[in-house]
C-alpha positions in Angstrom: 45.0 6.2 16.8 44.3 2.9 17.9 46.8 0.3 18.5 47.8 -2.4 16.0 47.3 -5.1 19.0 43.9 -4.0 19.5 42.7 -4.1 15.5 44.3 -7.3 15.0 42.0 -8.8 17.8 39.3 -7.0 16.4 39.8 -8.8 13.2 40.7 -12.1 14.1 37.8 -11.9 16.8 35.3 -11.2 13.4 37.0 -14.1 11.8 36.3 -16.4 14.4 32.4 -15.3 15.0 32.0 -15.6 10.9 33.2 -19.1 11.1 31.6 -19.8 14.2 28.4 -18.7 12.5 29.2 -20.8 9.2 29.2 -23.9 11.1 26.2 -23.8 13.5 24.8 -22.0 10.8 23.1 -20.1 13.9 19.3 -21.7 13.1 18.1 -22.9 16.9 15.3 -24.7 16.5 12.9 -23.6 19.3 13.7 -20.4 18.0 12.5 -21.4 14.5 9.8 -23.4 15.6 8.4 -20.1 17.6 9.2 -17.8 14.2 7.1 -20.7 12.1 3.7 -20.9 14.5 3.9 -16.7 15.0 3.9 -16.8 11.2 0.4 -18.9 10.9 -0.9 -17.3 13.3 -0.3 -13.6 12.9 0.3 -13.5 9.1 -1.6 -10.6 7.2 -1.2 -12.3 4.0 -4.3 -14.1 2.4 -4.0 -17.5 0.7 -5.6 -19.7 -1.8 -5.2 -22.5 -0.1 -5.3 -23.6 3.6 -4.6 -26.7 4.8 -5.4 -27.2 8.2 -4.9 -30.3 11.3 -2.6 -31.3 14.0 1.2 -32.0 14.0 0.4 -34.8 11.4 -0.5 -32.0 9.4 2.4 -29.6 10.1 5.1 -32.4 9.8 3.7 -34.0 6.7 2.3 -31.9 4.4 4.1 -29.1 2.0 1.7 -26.3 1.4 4.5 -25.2 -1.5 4.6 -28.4 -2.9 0.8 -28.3 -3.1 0.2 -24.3 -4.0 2.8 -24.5 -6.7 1.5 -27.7 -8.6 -2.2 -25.9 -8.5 -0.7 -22.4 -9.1 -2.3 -21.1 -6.4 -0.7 -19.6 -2.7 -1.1 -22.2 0.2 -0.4 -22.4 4.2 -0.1 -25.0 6.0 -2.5 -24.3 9.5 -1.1 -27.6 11.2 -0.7 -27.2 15.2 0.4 -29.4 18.1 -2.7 -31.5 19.1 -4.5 -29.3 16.8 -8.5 -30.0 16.6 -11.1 -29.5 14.6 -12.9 -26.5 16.3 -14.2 -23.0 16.3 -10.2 -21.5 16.7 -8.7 -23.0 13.9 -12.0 -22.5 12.2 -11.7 -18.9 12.2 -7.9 -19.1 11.9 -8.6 -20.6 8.4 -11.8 -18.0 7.9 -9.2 -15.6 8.9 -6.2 -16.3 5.9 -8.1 -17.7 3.4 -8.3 -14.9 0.2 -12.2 -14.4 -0.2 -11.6 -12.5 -3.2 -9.5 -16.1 -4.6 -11.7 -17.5 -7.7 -10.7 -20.6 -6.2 -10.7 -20.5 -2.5 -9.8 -24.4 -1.3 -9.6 -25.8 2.1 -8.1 -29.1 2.9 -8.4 -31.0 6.3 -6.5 -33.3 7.2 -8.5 -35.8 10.0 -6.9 -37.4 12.7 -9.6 -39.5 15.2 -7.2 -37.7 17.7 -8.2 -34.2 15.8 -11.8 -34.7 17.1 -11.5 -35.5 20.6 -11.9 -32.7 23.7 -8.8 -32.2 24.7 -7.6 -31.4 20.6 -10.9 -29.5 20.2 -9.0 -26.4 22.9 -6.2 -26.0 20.7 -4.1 -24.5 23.5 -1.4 -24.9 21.1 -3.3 -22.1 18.9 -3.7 -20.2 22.5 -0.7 -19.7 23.5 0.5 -18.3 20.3 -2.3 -15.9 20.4 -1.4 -15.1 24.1 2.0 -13.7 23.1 2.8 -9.7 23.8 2.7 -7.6 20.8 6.9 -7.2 21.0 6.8 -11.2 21.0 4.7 -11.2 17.8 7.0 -7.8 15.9 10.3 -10.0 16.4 9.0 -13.2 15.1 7.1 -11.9 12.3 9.2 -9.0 10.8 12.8 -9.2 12.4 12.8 -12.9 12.9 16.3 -13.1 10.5 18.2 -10.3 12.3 17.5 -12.0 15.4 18.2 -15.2 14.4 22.2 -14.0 12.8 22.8 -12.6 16.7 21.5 -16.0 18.2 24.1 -17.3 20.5 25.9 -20.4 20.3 27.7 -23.0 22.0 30.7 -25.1 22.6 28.7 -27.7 22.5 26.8 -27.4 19.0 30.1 -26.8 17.7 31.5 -29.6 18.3 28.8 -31.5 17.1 28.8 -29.5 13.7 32.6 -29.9 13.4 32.0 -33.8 14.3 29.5 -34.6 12.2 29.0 -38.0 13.2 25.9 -40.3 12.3 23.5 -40.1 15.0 20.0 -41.0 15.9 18.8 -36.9 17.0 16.0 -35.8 15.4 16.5 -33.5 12.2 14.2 -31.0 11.3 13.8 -28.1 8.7 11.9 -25.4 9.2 9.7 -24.1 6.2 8.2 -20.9 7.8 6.6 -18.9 5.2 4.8 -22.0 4.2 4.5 -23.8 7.8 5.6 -27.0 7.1 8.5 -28.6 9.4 10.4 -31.6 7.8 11.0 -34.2 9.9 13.2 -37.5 10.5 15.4 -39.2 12.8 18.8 -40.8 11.5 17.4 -44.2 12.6 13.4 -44.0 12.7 12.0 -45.5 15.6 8.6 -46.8 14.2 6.9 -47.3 18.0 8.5 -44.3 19.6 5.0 -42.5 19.8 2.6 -45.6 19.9 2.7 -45.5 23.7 1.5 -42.2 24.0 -1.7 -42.5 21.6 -2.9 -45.3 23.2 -2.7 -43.8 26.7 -4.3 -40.9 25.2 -7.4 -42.7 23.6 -7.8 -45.1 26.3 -8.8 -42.0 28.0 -10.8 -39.9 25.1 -12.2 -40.7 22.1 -13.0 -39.0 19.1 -16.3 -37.3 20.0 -20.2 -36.2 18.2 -20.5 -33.2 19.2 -17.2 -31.9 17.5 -17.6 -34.2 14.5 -21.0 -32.2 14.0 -20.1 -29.2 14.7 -17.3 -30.3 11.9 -19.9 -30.8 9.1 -21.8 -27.9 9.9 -18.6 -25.6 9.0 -18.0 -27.7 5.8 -21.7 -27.0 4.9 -21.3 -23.6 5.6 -18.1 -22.9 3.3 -19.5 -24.7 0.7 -22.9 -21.9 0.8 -19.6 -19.7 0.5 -17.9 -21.2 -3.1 -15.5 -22.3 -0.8 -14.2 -26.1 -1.9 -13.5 -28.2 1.3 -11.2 -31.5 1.0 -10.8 -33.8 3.7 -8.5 -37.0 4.2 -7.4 -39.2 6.7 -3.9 -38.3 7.3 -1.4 -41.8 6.4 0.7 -43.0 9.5 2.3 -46.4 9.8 -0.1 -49.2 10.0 0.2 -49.9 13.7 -0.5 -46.1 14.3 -3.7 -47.2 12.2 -4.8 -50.1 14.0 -4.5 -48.1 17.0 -7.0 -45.4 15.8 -9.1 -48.3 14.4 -9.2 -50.2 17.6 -8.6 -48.2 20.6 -9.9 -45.2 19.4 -12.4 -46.8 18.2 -12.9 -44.6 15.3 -15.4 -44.9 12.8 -13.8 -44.1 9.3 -17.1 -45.4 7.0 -19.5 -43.2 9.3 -17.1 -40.2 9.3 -16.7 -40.2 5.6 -20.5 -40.2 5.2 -21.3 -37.6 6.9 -18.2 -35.3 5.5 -19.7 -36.1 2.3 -23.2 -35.3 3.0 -22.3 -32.0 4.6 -20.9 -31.2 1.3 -17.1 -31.9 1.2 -14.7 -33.6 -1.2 -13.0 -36.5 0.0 -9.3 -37.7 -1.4 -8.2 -41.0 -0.9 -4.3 -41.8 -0.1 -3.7 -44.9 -2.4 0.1 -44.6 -1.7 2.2 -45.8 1.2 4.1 -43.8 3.5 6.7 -44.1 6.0 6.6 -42.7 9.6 9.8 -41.9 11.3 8.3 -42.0 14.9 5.2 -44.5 14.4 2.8 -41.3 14.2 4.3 -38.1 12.1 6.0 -39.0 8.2 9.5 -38.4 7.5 10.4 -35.9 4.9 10.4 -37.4 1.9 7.3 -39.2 2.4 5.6 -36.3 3.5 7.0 -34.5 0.3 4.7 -37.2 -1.7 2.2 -36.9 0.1 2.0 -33.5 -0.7 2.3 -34.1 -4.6 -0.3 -37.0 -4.5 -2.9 -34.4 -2.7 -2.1 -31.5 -5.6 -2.2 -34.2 -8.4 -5.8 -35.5 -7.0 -7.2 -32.4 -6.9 -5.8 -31.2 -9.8 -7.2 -34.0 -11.8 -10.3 -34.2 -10.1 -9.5 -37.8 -8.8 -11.9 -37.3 -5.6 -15.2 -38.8 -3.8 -18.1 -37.1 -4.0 -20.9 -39.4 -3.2 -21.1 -41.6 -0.3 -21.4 -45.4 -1.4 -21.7 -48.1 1.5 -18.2 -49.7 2.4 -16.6 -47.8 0.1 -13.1 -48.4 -0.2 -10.9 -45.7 1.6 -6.7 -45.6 3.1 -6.6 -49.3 2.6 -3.5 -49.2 4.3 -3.1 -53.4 4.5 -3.3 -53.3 0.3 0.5 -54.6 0.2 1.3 -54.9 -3.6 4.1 -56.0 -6.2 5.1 -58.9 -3.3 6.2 -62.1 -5.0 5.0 -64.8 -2.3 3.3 -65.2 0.8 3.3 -67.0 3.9 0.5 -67.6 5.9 2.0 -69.7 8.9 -1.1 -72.1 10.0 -0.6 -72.8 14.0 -1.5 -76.0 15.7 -4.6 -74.7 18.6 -0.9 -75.8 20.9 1.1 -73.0 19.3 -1.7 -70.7 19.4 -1.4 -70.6 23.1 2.3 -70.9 22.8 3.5 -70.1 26.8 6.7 -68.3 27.1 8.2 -67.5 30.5 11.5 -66.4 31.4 13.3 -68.8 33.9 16.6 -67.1 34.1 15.6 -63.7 35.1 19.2 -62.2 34.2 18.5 -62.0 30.6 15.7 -61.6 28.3 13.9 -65.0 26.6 14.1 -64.5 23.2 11.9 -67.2 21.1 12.3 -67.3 17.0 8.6 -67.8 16.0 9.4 -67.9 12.0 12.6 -68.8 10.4 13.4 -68.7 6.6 16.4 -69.6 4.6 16.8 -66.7 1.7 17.9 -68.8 -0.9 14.0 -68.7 -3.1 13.9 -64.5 -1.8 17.5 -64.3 -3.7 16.5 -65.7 -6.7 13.2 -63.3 -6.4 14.7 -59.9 -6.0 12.9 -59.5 -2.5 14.3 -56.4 -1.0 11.6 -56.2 1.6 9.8 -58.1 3.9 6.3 -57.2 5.8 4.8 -58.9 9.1 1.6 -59.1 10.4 0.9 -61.0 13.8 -2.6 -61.0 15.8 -1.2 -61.5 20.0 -2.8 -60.9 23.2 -1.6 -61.5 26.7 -4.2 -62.4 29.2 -3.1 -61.0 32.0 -1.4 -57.7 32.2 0.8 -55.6 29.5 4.3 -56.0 29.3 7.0 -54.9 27.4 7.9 -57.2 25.1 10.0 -56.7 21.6 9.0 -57.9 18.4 11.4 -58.1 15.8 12.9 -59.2 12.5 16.7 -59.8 11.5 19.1 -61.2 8.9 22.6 -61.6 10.1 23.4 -58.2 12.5 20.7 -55.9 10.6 17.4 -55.8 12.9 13.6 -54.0 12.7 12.4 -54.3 16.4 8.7 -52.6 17.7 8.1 -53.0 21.8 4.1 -54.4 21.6 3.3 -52.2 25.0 2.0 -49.4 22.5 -1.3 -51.5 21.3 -1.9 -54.3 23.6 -4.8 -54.6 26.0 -5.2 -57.3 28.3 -7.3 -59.7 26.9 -7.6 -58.5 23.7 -6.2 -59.6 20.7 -4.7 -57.1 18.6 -2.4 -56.8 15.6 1.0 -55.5 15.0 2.9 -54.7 11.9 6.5 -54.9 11.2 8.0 -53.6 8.1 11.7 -55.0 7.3 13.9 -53.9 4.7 16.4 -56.6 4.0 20.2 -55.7 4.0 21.7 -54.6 0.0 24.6 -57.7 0.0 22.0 -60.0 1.6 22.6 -63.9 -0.1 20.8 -66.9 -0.8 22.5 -68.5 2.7 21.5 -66.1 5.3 18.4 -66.7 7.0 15.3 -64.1 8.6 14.4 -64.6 11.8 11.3 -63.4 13.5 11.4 -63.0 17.1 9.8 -62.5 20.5 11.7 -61.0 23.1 9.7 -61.3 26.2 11.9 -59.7 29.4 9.0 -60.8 31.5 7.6 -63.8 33.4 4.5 -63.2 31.6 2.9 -65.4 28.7 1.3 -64.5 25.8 -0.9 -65.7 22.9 0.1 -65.9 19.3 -2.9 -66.4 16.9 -1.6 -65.4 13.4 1.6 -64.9 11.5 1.5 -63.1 8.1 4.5 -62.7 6.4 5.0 -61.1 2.8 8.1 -61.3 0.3 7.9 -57.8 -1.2 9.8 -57.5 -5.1 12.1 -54.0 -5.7 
């Protein structure tokens, strides 16, 4: 018979892993993340729908959201620094239901989708490179594994704290490959610096833009309906692709048409939570805008000459706007810092609220053309009202000697009043000067 002592810790040794799992909840996210990707890869099921890009893809599109609103089954075949090649080609060849009466692809394009380095898909790879045991626990006992996952002090304090932080969130949508994503606080330049390094390097290239149209031209001999879009960012993200990349948009839509594809335009705007990838709700929008083009047939077909597509600039439903004119001496407006034990911060726009009260402007959005001569540098461009601030560091998108543009999106704070004034700002923590050649500024209505 056992002894009483020894039950008794059984039990309360039960009670304590059942509440330990109730408040971590025990979901690790590489864990999940693995569970998701095995799950695209190695899934025997056949789909309807397959939508298919890089981690713009797999962050910001809901292939549920989509499938449901067509009635049809959908996946979502986004991958890290996914390209537009022959692996994801047959990935998609591979789960797309041939015997579907209405077999749709959709491709999301990225200029950083057709360079070389996206074209290897090593993300794709190394999923395919996993032992067979790898793929059996993912795939099939995924949840078992996932109840015995360990835990630790440390996540549960931070579940039991709960306090407001800037971590990243995610939520992990395996069976339809779509991972939410935000941070508490976005931080709309966090990936900026990394694009530009990368297509300063690479650009989007022929060769795999061709091979591109020849495999939309061959699903289409198929039946097969093949969708493309440019995948919405935030604007600077855009002007990066645009100028560093150097990415054609007009030519590439041409020949996506010609080769037999459908194109969707994004009219909407979306917000990014890292300057690159949309946060969740956008990214749920998105996905309801794509199903409710397609559903209605609201697509391109033909290729017209500057046709009008992802006009992101369009800003609408703003109630004024400023154009501030410089004088030719403001336009080469000098800063340097002479105290080197703090930052020089200039105001370059000031504005009293009192006319944006009486308006109903709850948002405000900047666009500035700058260039440095010289060298980069790291300095912050911003917009506040009282304590509430928007900052972007300009290092992502500026090369020296060329002008380039930067876009800063403000929402003002809910008890703002008709006293408080905005303030837009250059914080330069360098002895380095800088050119300022336009200011842009729009009052935007609720």
């Amino acid at each position: 018979m056992f002894n009483k002592k020894v039950i008794l810790t059984l039990l309360l040794s039960l009670v304590v892993l059942a509440i330990i799992a109730f408040i971590t909840n025990n979901k690790m996210d590489d864990e999940n993340y693995k569970a998701l990707f095995v799950h695209k890869v190695f899934t025997k099921q056949k789909y309807d729908i397959i939508i298919a890009g890089d981690s713009r893809i797999y962050r910001g599109i809901s292939a549920e959201i989509i499938g449901d609103k067509l009635h049809l089954s959908a996946l979502n075949l986004g991958f890290s620094s996914g390209g537009h090649s022959k692996l994801l080609f047959d990935l998609i060849d591979k789960h797309l239901n041939n015997n579907s009466p209405n077999k749709i692809i959709i491709l999301g394009i990225t200029p950083a989708s057709l360079t070389d380095r996206a074209a290897e898909n090593g993300h794709i790879k190394r999923i395919l490179n996993r032992k067979k045991e790898e793929v059996l626990e993912y795939e099939y006992l995924f949840p078992i594994k996932l109840f015995f996952a360990p835990t630790t002090p440390y996540r549960i304090r931070k579940k039991l704290r709960n306090k407001p932080s800037n971590d990243y969130r995610q939520e992990f949508h395996t069976d339809d490959g779509w991972i939410a994503s935000w941070y508490d606080s976005p931080i709309p330049y966090r990936a900026l610096k990394s694009y530009k390094d990368k297509f300063i390097k690479m650009k989007p290239e022929n060769e795999i833009i061709q091979a591109l149209y020849k495999k939309v031209s061959e699903w289409k001999s198929k039946g097969i309906k093949v969708y493309g879009f440019f995948v919405p960012s935030s604007k600077n993200m855009n002007e990066l692709e645009k100028v560093v990349a150097d990415f054609n948009s007009d030519k590439f839509l041409k020949g996506f048409l010609n080769a037999g594809g459908y194109w969707i335009n994004i009219e909407n705007q979306y917000s990014s939570f890292d300057g690159s990838h949309l946060e969740k709700e956008s990214a749920i929008r998105l996905s309801k805008e794509i199903a409710q083009k397609i559903s209605n047939k609201n697509i391109i077909r033909n290729y017209q000459p500057n046709i009008k597509i992802n006009d992101i600039y369009d800003i609408k439903d703003f109630k004024y706007k400023k154009d501030i004119k410089l004088t030719p001496d403001s336009a080469a407006l000098k800063l340097f810092n002479n105290n080197n034990s703090k930052p020089y911060n200039t105001i370059i726009y000031k504005d009293v609220l009192s006319e944006a009260k009486s308006k109903n402007i709850s948002k405000i959005s900047i666009e500035a053309v700058i260039a440095y001569p010289e060298a980069e540098t790291q300095t912050i461009f911003g917009c506040k009202v009282n304590t509430k601030k928007t900052e972007i560091k300009t290092n992502y998108s500026t090369i020296s000697g060329e002008p380039c543009k930067l876009f800063l999106d403000y929402k003002l704070p809910e008890n703002y009043n008709k006293t408080d004034t905005l303030k837009v700002y250059i914080n330069n923590e360098e002895n380095s000067k800088f050119y300022l050649d336009s200011l842009k500024i729009w009052y935007i209505s609720n």
